[in-house]
N, C-alpha and C positions, 0 to 999 in steps of 0.2 A: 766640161767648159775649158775652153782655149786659154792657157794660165797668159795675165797682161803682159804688156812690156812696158817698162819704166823709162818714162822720158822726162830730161829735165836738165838745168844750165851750169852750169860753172863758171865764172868771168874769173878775170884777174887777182879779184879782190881775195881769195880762196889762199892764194899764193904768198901772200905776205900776211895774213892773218892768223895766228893759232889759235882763235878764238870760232873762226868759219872752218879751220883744217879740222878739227875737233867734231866739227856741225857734219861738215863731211864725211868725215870714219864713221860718225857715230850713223848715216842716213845710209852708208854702204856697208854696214852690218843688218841693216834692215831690210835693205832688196837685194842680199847676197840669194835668194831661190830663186830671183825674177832676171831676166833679158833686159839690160840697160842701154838703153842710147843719151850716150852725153854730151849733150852738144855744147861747143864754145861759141856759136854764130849769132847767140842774142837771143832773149825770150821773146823776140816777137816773131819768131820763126811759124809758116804756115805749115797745115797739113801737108802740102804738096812737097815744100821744100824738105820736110824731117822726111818722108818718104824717098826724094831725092837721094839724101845724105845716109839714110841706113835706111836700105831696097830691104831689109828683114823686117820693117815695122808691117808693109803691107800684108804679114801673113798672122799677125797679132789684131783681129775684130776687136781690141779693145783695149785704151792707151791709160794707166796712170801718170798721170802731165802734172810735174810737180815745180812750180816757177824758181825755186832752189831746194840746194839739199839743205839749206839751214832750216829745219824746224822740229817743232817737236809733234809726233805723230804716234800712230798706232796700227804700225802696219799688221798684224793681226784683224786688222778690221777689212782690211781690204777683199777677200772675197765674197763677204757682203754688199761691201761698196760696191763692186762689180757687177754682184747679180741684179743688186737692184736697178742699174741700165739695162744689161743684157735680155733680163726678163720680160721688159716690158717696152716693146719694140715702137712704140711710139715717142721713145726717149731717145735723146741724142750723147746728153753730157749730164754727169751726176756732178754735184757740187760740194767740196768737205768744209763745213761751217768755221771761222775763225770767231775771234774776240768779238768783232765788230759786229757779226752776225747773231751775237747770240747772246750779250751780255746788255744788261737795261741800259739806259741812257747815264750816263755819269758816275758810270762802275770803272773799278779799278779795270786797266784793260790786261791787266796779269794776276786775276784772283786767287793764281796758285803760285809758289815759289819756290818749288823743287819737284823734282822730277816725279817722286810721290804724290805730291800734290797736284800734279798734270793728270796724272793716269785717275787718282780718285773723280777731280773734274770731268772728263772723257767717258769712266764710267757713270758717271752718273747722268750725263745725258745722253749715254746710250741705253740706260735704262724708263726716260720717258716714253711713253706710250706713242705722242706724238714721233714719229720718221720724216716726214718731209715738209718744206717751208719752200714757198718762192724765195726768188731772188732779187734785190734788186740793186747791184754794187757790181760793179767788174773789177778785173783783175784779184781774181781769187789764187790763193797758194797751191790748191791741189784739185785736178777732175779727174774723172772719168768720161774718158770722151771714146764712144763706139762711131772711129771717122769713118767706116764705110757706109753712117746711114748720115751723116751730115750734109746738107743740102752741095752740090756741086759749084754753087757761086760762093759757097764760102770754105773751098779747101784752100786758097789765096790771101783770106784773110787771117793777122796772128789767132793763133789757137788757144792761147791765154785772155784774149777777147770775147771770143765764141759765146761763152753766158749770154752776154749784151746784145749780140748779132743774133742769134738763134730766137727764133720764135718760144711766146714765155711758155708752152708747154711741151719745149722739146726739152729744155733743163730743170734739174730741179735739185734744192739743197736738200741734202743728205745728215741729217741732225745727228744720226749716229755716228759718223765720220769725221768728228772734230781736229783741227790741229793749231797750231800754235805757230806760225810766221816767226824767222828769226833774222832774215834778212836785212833787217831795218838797222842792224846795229848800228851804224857810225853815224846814224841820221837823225838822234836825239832834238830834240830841240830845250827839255828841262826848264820848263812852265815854272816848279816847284824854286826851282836856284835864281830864274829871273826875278821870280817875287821877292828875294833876298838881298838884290842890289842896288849900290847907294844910286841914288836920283842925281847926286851932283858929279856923277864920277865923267871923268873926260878920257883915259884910255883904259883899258883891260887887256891881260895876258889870260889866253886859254891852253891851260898845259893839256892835252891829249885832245884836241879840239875836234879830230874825226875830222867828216864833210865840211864841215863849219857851219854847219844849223845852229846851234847854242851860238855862237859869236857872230850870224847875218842877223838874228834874233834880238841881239843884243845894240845892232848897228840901228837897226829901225828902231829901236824902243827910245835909245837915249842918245842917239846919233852921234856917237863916240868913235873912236879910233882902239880897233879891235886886233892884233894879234895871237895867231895861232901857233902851239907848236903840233908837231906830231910826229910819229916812228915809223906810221907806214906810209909808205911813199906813195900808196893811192889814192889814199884817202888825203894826202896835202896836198895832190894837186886837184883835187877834187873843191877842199878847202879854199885852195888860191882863187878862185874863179868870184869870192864872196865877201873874203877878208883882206883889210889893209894889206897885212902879212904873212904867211905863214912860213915857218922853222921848217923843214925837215930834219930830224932828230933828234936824239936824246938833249934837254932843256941844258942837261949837266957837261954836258961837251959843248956849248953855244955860248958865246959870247954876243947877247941880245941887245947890248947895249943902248936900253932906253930902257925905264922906270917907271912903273904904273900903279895907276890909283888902287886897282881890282887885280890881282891875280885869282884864276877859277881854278881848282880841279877836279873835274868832274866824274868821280865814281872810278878816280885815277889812283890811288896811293894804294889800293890793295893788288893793284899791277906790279908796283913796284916792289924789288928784291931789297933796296937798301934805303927805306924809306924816311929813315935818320936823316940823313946825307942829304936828301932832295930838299927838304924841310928847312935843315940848315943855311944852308946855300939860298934858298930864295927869301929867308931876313936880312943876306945882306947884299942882294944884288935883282934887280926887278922890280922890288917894292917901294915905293915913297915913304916917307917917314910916316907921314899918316893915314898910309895905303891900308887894306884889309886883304886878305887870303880868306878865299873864301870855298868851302871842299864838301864833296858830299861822299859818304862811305856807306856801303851797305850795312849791317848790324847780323854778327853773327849771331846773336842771343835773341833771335825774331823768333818765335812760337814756332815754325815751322820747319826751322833747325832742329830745334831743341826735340821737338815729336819726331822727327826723323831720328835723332839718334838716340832716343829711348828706344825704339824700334828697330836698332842695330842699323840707319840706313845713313849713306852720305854717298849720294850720287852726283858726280859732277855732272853740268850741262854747258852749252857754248855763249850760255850768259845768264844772269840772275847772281843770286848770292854767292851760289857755290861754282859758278863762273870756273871753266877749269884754267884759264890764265890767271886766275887768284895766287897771288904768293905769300899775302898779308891778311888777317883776319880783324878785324875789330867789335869793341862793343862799345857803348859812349863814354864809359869810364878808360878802356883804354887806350882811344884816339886823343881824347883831352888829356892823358898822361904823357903820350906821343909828342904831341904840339908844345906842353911845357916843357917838355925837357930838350926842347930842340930851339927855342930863342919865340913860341908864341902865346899867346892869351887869349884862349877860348871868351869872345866875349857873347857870343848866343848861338843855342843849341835848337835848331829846329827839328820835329820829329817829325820823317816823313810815315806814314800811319800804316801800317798793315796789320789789321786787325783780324782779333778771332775768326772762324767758322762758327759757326751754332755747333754748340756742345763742346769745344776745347775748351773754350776757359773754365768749366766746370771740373775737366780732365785737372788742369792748373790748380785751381783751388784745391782739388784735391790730395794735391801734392803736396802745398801748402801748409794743411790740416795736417798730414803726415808728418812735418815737419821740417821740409827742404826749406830753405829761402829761394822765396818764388820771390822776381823783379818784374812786379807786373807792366809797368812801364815798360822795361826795356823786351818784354816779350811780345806788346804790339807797337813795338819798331821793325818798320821793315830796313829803316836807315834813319841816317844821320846829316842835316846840313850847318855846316858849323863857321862862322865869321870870326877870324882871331886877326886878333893886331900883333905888332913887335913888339914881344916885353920890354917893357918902360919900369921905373921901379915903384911906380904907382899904376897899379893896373886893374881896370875897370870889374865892376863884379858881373858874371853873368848874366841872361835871362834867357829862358827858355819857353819855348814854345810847341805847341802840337797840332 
């Protein structure tokens, strides 16, 4: 069998981000055996044109089309993935299952949280009986598309489309071949941090704001006056298109000069190298006197850590906990140690939930019974979202929630 050639995009975005340059090395340690064509011309590029662009596809019967290199996958699965088009000649495109495809309705859409935790996920539903599912969702992150048997009215049309255009039993999802989209980064919108904000507030500052999904989200809900900062220059002007405002760079070099009800930082202080200093600085410049900061941090002490490095493992990925732009780690007791010693007052602690698998927490208890001190709380934290005020010398007593 004719080994594939790997086609797939890279924008801009790649270039200011070490969090996508990371997604990148780590996706071209993966198809270092394979023929790469990487095009900058935009994922809605057709058959006809990536054959244009590298005259060497045409002698490769069978393309892995991956819409970026940010994900997380298993390229060991792939001549599988392959055969099963190749095989079976009345197929045109195999399809690799994401989240969306495969996970109940109102499941966490990141059941796993470390790289261990992917590959167990992956194997395990490489291991159902069941192999193949229709489809019915376009624009999927990874095919297998055999374009010399694709109908000829649609070597024109994008080829990350094709699912949708192709008749339903020329495609078909490939249950074995799961992967995990990572593309999405800057494009949050955090559901979890909206349901956190005051109803009366009339503007917000978003320190790493990304795209500005979390603060256009925030515009429509309470029709407030939103600005943005952020560090990568693509993603603010990306943001500008949505938001009142947005900074480009560092908050700590800016002279913002206006004051607001809400400051957010969202899944931002474990970014940060000098996270004292940022803390500082915005009790006394930004915030209203009866403003709130309000921040969400991952939790290193989330079960899924903790079983990674009983097992000797701590594998960075180009996002989640162990994020490898992480510079800062926390747990809930150390980010509320953080905030007080920096001018704030944790006044409510939300948990956001990532919970056991069936049979860890027995592993846990087990441990327990040994005699470790097991924080069962903080082991199904996947993170933390936290509302603090300006220390006053009367300051409010916490509440917390899960």
């Amino acid at each position: 069998m004719h080994k594939p050639a790997i086609v797939t995009w890279k924008n801009a975005e790649f270039d200011s981000s070490r969090e996508l340059r990371f997604a990148d090395q780590h996706f071209n340690r993966k198809v270092r055996d394979y023929p790469v064509a990487l095009s900058a011309a935009g994922a809605n590029q057709t058959i006809n044109a990536l054959i244009d662009a590298f005259p060497w596809l045409s002698h490769h019967p069978i393309w892995i089309v991956a819409r970026s290199p940010a994900m997380l996958w298993q390229p060991q699965r792939i001549t599988q993935f392959v055969s099963n088009v190749i095989d079976n000649p009345a197929r045109w495109i195999g399809i690799a299952p994401e989240p969306a495809d495969v996970l109940p309705e109102g499941a966490s859409d990141f059941p796993y949280f470390t790289w261990r935790g992917y590959c167990r996920f992956a194997e395990h539903g490489a291991s159902e009986e069941q192999a193949f599912s229709p489809h019915d969702r376009e624009n999927h992150a990874l095919l297998a598309v055999a374009h010399s048997r694709v109908s000829e009215t649609l070597h024109d049309c994008p080829i990350l489309e094709l699912p949708g255009l192709a008749p339903d039993d020329r495609s078909t999802m490939d249950l074995k071949m799961y992967v995990h989209p990572l593309d999405g980064y800057y494009k949050h919108q955090r559901d979890d941090v909206l349901a956190e904000l005051p109803q009366s507030m009339e503007s917000l500052l978003d320190i790493g704001c990304g795209f500005g999904a979390f603060g256009q989200a925030v515009k429509q809900r309470f029709r407030c006056r939103v600005v943005g900062v952020e560090l990568n220059p693509i993603a603010a002007a990306i943001a500008e298109q949505s938001l009142d405002r947005v900074i480009e760079g560092d908050v700590l070099d800016t002279d913002i000069g206006e004051s607001f009800d809400v400051i957010t930082l969202n899944d931002v202080l474990e970014h940060v190298e000098d996270s004292d200093l940022l803390l500082r600085a915005l009790v006394h410049r930004g915030i209203k006197p009866d403003g709130r900061l309000i921040l969400s941090v991952p939790n290193i002490g989330h079960w899924s850590i903790v079983d990674d490095l009983i097992a000797g493992r701590w594998d960075y990925l180009p996002a989640g906990v162990l994020c490898t732009d992480h510079v800062r780690f926390f747990t809930r007791r150390g980010i509320h140690s953080l905030l007080r010693n920096n001018g704030w007052t944790p006044v409510k602690t939300t948990v956001i939930p990532g919970p056991y698998p069936p049979g860890t927490e027995r592993r846990f208890s087990a441990l327990k019974k040994s005699g470790f001190d097991v924080d069962t709380e903080s082991l199904n934290a996947q993170g933390f979202i936290i509302t603090a005020q300006p220390t006053t010398p009367a300051d409010p007593v916490e509440t917390s929630t899960e």
